[in-house]
N, C-alpha and C positions, 0 to 999 in steps of 0.2 A: 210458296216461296220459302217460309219456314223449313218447312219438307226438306225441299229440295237442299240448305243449306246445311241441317244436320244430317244428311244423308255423306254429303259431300266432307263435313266434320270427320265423323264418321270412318270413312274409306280413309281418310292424310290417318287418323290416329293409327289405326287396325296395319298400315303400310311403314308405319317408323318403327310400331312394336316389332313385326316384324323382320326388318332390317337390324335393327340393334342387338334381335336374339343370335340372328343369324350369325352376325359380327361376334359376339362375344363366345358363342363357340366353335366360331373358327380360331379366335387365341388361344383357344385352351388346350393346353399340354400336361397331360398327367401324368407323365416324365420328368419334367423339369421341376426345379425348386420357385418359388411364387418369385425371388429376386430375380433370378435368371430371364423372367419374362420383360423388364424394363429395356427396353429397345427404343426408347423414344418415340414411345403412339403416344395417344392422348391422355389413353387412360392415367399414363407415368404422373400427369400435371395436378392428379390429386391422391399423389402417393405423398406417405409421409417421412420416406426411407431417406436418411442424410446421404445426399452424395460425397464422391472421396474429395471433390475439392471444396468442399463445401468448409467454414470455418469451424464447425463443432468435428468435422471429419478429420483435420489435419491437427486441432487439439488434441488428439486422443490418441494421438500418435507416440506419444510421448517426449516429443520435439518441442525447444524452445521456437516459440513465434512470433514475429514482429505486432507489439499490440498496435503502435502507429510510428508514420511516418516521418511524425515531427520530432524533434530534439523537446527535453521534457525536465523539468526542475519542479521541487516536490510533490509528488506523483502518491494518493492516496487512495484509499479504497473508500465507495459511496457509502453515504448513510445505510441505503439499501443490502449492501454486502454484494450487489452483483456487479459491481463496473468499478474502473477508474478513471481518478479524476485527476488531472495535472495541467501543469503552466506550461506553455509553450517558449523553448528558453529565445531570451532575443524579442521577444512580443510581448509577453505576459499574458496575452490570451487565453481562456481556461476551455478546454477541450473533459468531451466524459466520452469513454467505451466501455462495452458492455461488455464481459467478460466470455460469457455464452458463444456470442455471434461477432463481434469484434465490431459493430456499430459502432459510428464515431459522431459525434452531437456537438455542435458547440453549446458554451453556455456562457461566454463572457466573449465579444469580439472588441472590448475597448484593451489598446494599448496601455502597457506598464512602463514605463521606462526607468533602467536602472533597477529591476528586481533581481534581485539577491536569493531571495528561500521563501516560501508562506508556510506560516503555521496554521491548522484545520483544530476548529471545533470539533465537536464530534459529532453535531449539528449540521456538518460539513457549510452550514448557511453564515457563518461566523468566519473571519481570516484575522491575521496578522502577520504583514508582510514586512520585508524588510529591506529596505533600497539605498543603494548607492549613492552618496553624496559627496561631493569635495571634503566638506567641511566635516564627514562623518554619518553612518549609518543611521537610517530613519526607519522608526519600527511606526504602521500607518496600518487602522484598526477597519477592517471595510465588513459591512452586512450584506448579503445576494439578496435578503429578504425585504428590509429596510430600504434598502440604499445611504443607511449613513456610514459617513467616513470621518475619521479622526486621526489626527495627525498627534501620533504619542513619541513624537522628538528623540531627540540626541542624545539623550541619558540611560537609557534604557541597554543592559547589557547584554543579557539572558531573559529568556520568555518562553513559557509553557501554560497550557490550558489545562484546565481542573478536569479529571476524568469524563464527568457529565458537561463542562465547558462553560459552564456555569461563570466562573471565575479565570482569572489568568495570575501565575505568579511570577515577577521577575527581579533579578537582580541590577541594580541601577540607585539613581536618585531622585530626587524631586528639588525645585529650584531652590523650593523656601524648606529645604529637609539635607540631613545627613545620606552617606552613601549605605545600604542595606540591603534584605532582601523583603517586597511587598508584596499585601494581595490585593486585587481589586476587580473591579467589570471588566469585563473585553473590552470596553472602550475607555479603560483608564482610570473612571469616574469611583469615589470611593474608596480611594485607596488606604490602607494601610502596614504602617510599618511593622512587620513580627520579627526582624533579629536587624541590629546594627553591625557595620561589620566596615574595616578600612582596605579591607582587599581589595583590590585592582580588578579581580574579573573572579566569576564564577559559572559553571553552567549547571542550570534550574531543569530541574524534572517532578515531575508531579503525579506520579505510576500509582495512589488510591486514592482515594477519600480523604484520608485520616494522616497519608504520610506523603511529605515534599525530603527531596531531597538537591545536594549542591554538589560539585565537585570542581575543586580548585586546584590550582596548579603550584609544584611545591619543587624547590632547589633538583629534585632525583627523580620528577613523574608528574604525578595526582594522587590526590586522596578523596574519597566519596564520603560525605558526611550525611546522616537522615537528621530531618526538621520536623518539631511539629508545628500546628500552627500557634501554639503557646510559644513559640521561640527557645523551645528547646531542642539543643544537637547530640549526636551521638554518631561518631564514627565509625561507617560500614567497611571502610576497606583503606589500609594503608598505604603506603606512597608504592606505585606502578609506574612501570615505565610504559609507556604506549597506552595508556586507559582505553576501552572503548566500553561504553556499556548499552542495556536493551531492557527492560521490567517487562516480565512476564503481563499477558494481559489485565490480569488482576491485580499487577503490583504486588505478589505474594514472594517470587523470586526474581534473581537477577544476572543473566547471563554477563561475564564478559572479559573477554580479552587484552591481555597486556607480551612486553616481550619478554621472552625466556632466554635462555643460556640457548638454545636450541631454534627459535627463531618467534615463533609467535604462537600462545599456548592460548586454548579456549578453558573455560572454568565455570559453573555457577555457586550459587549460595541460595538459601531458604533467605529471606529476610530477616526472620527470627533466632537464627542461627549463627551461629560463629563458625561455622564448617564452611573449607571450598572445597567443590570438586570436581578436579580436572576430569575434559569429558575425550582427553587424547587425540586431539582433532589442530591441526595447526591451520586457523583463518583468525579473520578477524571480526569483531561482533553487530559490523558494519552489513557484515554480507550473510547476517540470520535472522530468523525471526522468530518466537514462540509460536506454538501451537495453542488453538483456542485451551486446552486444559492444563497445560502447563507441563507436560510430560515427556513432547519432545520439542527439537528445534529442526530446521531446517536453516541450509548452509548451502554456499558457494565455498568449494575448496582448490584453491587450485592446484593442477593438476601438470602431467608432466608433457600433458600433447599440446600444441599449439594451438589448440581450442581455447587454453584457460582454463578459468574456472568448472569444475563439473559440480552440480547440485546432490545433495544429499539429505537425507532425514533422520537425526540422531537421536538417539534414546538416553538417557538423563543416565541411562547405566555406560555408556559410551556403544553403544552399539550401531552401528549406519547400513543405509539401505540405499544404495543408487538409484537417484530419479533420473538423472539424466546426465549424458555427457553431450554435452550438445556440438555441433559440426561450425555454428557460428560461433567467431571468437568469442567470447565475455569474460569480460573482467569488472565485477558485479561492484558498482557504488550503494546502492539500495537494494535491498528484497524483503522483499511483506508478502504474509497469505493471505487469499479473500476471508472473507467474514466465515465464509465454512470449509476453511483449510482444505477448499478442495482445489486451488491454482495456485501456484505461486508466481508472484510478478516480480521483474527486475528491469531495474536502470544500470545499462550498461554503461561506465565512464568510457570505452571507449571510441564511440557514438552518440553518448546522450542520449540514445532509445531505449523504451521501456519494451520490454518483450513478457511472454506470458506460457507457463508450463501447466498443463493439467496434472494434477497428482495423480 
């Protein structure tokens, strides 16, 4: 019976090997190029070859892409550096895509009501968001990791996270305190006061370690002032009309745009420096972003087709390179690069969609 069964073994083995040989060299054509042979058999199903409609296919096009479909308010890049992460505007819901493949995950399906902006840790697991209320904006401190929430009130003007996120600094007051600018926890706790000050509003940036900075609004513009955390100031940039500014990743430089005789001029500065230099580019500093090394920027410039905005990649010596002009409108409210300057993303204001460009 044994026998009999490996005999029969056997004969099925000796019968497939042979069919499969036969099969594979009747595909074969030593004419053709190996891609040419995808015709849709089986073998195609453990090819590794992107197809053209495939998402990494039509990235590489060098075409802007819709990253999703939803409408999108502060829209960041992950801890990870591959995906992004943003509120869904209307909901508050937090949605992540992958940059790569275009995946779309939730990661938060409870309702926001009344959000405004979140500000990200760089922990991305840390927020401070900020909501609309009758009586006045509520800045409210929430952990993904935790799940605690704190409710850091009405006072609160300006708010920025410390590089490593460690800390948040903002301008505002405290009930039993004068109005100034603080540092404390994410969640409030701790705080203290490093400058006193009776201005009415400022906004808080905190681009190193070692240097925060403010910029307040004056009769002719704004003026940028750096802070240490000993409460000492020193004035970066005098009164602008139109301010917009960006710190280089490192906090080393600082891109930014105000208005010219000519209509809206781009410019940077070294930190250290008292030198600016126009880089001959008319946008605004809203629609760039630095480069991991600090050497160029990219830009939305707009342009004179009915496209909008066309992207670009500029050299600290003013020189540019077209990434794209892309065929969908955009008129760029946000643009950031991923974590290895190799995509860059945009919220378009005028859809609220974030789309996505390979470099």
């Amino acid at each position: 019976m044994n026998n009999k069964l490996l005999i029969t073994l056997t004969v099925i083995a000796l019968s497939f090997t042979a069919f499969l040989s036969g099969y594979l060299i009747s595909q074969t054509d030593f004419h053709r190029s190996p891609s040419s042979n995808s015709n849709g058999n089986i073998l195609d199903k453990f090819s590794n070859q992107v197809t053209t409609n495939s998402p990494e296919a039509l990235l590489r096009g060098k075409e802007l892409f819709g990253l999703s479909k939803r409408e999108a308010i502060s829209p960041t890049i992950s801890q990870e550096k591959d995906s992004v992460l943003y509120y869904e505007k209307g909901t508050g819901k937090v949605f992540e895509v992958t940059l790569k493949d275009l995946r779309e995950k939730s990661v938060s399906d409870v309702p926001l009501v009344n959000l405004i902006k979140t500000l990200w840790a760089s922990s991305r697991k840390e927020v401070i968001s900020l909501f609309y209320y009758p009586g006045g904006g509520h800045y409210k401190y929430f952990n993904y990791k935790t799940r605690a929430s704190v409710d850091l009130g009405t006072t609160i003007k300006s708010l920025a996270f410390s590089p490593d996120g460690g800390q948040v600094v903002y301008f505002g007051g405290r009930k039993d305190d004068s109005q100034g600018i603080f540092i404390s926890q994410p969640d409030g706790s701790s705080s203290k006061k490093i400058f006193s000050s009776r201005l009415e509003n400022a906004e808080i940036y905190w681009p190193s370690d070692e240097l925060l900075a403010f910029r307040i609004e004056v009769a002719d513009g704004s003026e940028l002032y750096s802070l240490s955390k000993a409460g000492e100031i020193k004035k970066m940039l005098d009164s602008r009309d139109g301010l917009e500014i960006k710190w280089s990743k490192d906090g080393s430089r600082l891109l930014f745009s105000q208005k010219t005789e000519s209509g809206i001029g781009l410019f940077y500065k070294d930190v250290s420096s008292e030198s600016e230099i126009p880089l001959n580019v008319s946008t605004s500093t809203s629609k760039c972003d630095w480069s991991i090394d600090g050497k160029t920027v990219v830009c939305g410039i707009p342009g004179s087709s009915a496209s909008g905005d066309e992207i670009y990649e500029i050299g600290l010596d003013g020189t540019k390179k077209l990434l794209s002009s892309p065929t969908t409108r955009i008129d760029i409210a946000e643009l950031f690069l991923s974590g290895l300057d190799d995509y860059v993303v945009i919220l378009n204001s005028l859809d609220s969609k974030l789309y996505v460009l390979k470099k």
